[in-house]
C-alpha positions in Angstrom: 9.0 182.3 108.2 12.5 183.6 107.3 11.4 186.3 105.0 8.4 187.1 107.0 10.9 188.2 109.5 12.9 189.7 107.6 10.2 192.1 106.2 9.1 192.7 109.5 12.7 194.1 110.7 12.8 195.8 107.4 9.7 197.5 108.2 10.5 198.4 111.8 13.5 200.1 110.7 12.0 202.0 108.2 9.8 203.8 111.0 12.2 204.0 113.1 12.0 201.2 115.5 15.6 200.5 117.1 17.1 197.5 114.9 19.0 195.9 117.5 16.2 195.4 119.9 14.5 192.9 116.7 17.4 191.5 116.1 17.6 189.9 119.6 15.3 187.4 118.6 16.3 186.3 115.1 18.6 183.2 116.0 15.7 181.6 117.7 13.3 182.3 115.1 15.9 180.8 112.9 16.7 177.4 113.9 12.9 176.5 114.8 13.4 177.2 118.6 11.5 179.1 121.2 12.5 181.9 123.5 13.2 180.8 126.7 10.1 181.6 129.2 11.0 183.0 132.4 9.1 182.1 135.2 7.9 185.2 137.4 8.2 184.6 141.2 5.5 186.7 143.4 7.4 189.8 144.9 6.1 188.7 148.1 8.6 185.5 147.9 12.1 184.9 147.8 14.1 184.6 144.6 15.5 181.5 145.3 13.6 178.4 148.0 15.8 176.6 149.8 14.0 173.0 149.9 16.4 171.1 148.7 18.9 172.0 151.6 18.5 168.2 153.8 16.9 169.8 157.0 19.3 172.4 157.0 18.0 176.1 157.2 20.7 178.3 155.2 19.3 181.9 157.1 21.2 180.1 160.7 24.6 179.4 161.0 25.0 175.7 161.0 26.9 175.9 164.0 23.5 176.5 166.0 21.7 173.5 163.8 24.4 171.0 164.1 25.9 169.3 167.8 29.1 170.6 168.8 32.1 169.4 167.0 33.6 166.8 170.0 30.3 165.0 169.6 30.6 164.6 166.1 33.9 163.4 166.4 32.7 160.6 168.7 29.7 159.4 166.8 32.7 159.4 163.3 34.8 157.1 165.2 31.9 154.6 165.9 29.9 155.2 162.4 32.8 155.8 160.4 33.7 152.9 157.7 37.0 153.4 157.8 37.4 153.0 162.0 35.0 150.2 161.6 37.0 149.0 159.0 40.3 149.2 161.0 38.4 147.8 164.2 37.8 144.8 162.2 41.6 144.5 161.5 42.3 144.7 164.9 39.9 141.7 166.0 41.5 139.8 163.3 45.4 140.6 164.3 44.3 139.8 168.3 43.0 136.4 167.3 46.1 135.6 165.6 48.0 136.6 168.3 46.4 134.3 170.3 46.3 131.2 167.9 50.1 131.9 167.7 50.2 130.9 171.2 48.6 127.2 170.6 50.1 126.6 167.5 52.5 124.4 168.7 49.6 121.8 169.8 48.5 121.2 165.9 50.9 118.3 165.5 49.3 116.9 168.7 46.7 113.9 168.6 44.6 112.2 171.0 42.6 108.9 170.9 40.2 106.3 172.8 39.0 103.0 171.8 37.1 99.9 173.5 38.5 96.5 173.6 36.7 93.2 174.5 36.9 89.4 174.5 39.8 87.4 175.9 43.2 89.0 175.6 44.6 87.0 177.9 48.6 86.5 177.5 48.7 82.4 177.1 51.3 80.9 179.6 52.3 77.9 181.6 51.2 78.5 185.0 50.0 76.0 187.8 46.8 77.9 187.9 45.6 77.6 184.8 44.8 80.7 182.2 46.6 83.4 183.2 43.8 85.5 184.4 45.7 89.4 184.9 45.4 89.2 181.0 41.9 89.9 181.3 42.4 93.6 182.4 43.4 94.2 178.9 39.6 94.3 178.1 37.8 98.2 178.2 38.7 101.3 177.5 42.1 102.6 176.1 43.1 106.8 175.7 45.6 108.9 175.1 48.0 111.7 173.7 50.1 111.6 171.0 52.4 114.7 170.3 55.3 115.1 167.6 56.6 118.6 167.1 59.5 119.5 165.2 62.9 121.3 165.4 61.7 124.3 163.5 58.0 124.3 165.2 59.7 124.3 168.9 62.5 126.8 168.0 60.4 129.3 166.0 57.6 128.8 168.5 58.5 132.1 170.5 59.5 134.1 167.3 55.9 133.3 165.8 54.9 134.6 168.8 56.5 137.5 168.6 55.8 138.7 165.2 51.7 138.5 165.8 52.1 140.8 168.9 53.7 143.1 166.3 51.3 142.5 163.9 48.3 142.8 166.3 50.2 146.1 168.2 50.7 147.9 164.3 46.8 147.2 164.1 46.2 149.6 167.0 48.5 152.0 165.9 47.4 152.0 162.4 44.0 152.7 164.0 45.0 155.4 166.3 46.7 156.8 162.9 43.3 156.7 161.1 41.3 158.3 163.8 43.5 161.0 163.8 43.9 161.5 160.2 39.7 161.5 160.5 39.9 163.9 162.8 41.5 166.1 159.8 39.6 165.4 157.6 36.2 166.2 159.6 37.6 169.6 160.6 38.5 170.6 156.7 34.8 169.1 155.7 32.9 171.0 158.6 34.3 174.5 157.9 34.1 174.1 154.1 30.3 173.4 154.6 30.3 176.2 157.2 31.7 178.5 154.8 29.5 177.3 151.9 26.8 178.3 154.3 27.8 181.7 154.4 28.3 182.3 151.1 25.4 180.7 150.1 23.5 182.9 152.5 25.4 185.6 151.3 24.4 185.1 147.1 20.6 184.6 148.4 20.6 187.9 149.3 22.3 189.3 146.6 19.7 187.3 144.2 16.8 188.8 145.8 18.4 192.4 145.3 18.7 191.9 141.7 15.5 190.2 141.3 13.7 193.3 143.1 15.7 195.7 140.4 14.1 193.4 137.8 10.7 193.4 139.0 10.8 197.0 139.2 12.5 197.4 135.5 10.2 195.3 134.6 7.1 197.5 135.8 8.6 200.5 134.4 9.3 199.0 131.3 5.5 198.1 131.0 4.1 201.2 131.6 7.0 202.7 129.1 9.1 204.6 131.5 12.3 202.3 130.6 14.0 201.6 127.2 14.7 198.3 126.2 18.5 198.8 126.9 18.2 199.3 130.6 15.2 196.3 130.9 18.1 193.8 129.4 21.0 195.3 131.6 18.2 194.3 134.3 17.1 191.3 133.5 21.1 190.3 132.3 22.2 191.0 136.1 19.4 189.2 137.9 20.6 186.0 135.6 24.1 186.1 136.7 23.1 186.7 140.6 20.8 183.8 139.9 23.3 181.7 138.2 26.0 182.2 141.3 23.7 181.7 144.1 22.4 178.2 142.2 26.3 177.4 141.7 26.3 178.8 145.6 23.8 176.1 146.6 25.3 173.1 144.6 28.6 173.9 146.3 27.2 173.7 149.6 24.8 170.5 148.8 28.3 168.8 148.2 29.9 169.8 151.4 26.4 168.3 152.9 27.4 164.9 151.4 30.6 165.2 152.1 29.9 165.9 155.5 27.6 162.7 155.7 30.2 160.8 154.1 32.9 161.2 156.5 30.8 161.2 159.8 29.2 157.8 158.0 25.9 159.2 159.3 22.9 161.7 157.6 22.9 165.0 158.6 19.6 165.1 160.6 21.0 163.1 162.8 23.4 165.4 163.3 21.2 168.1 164.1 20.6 169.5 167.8 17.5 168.3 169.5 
C-alpha cells in the first residue's frame, strides 16, 4: 500500500499536480487509518442544535426563561441541602436546650406496690388484735429523688451553655443563608453570561459554516484551489470547536445552577 502511494505521488508530481495537496493524506494512509468523514449539515439548518440545553432555549436571555432572582432565592433556602442541613442542626440544639432544663429529674425515681394479708402491729391491748394495723393493707406510691452537689450547682450553667449552643445554631444558619445567597448570585450570572457567549459562538459557527458551504461549492465546480478550500474548512473547525467548548461551559453552569438551588431547572422556569 506504501509504495503504491508512493508511485502515485511520484506520478502526480511529475505532471504537475501540487505535491503538498497528496501529501495531506499520507499519515493516514500510513498507519492503517481512515480520513475522518465530515458530516454535511443541510444549508437550510443550523450549524450547531441545541437539544441538549435542559429546556433552556439559548436564542432568549435566560432572564426571560427563568423566575426572578428573589424567587429563587426563596425556593434555595427551603430545597437547599445545606439550609436543610443546618435546619436539622437547629432542631437538634432546641431539643437539647430543653432536655437541659429537666435534666436534674434523671436521678429521680418513683414507685407503687400492693400489699395484702394481716399486717397488723401485735400488742397488748384490752381489745384484742390491734385492728388500725390493718390499714397497712393496699396500695403504697411514691417519689424518690437524690441529686447531687455538682448536678444542683451546675444545673443553671448546663442550662446556659445549650441556649448558646441552640442560639450559635441560628446564627450559623443565618451565616449559611447568606453565604448561599453569594454563591447563587456568582452561579446565576456565570450561567447568564455562558448564555451569551454561547449564543454569541452559534452565530459565529453558522458564519463559518456558510463560508464552507460555499468554498465548498466553488471548489466542486473548480472555481477554488485547494489552498483556500482548507483555509475554509480549517476556520469552520475552530468556530466549531469553540462554540462546542461554548456549550459545555454553559451545560456546567446549568448543573451548577441545579446544584445550589437543590432543584432542576425546569422547575425554575416561568410558567
Amino acid at each position: 500500500m506504501t509504495s503504491r502511494l508512493l508511485k502515485l505521488v511520484s506520478s502526480a508530481y511529475q505532471k504537475g499536480i501540487i505535491l503538498p495537496i497528496c501529501c495531506l493524506f499520507i499519515p493516514t494512509l500510513l498507519y492503517g487509518q481512515n480520513p475522518a468523514l465530515v458530516t454535511k449539515t443541510p444549508a437550510n439548518q443550523p450549524a450547531s442544535v441545541s437539544n441538549d440545553t435542559l429546556y433552556l432555549d439559548i436564542t432568549q436571555d435566560l432572564s426571560t426563561q427563568l423566575l426572578p432572582f428573589e424567587e429563587i432565592y426563596k425556593l434555595a433556602l427551603t430545597k437547599s441541602p445545606l439550609i436543610r442541613l443546618e435546619n436539622e442542626a437547629i432542631i437538634t440544639q432546641n431539643a437539647e436546650y430543653k432536655l437541659s432544663k429537666i435534666l436534674i429529674l434523671q436521678t429521680a425515681t418513683g414507685f407503687t406496690n400492693y400489699s395484702f394479708g394481716n399486717q397488723s402491729i401485735l400488742s397488748n391491748t384490752s381489745f384484742g388484735a390491734d385492728a388500725l394495723g390493718q390499714i397497712a393493707n393496699g396500695y403504697r406510691t411514691g417519689i424518690g429523688l437524690q441529686i447531687s452537689l455538682y448536678d444542683l450547682f451546675s444545673r443553671n450553667t448546663k442550662i446556659r451553655q445549650a441556649r448558646a449552643n441552640y442560639q450559635s445554631a441560628l446564627i450559623r444558619k443565618e451565616l449559611v443563608e447568606l453565604q448561599l445567597k453569594k454563591d447563587l448570585v456568582t452561579t446565576y450570572q456565570d450561567l447568564m453570561t455562558s448564555q451569551r457567549v454561547l449564543k454569541i459562538r452559534i452565530q459565529d459557527e453558522q458564519a463559518a459554516f456558510a463560508v464552507y458551504r460555499i468554498a465548498e461549492s466553488d471548489s466542486q465546480q473548480g472555481r477554488l484551489d485547494p489552498k483556500s478550500m482548507a483555509t475554509a474548512s480549517n476556520g469552520y473547525a475552530q468556530t466549531k470547536s469553540i462554540a462546542e467548548q461554548a456549550k459545555g461551559e454553559f451545560l456546567k453552569n446549568v448543573f451548577y445552577f441545579e446544584a445550589t438551588v437543590g432543584v432542576p431547572i425546569q422547575q425554575l422556569k416561568r410558567k
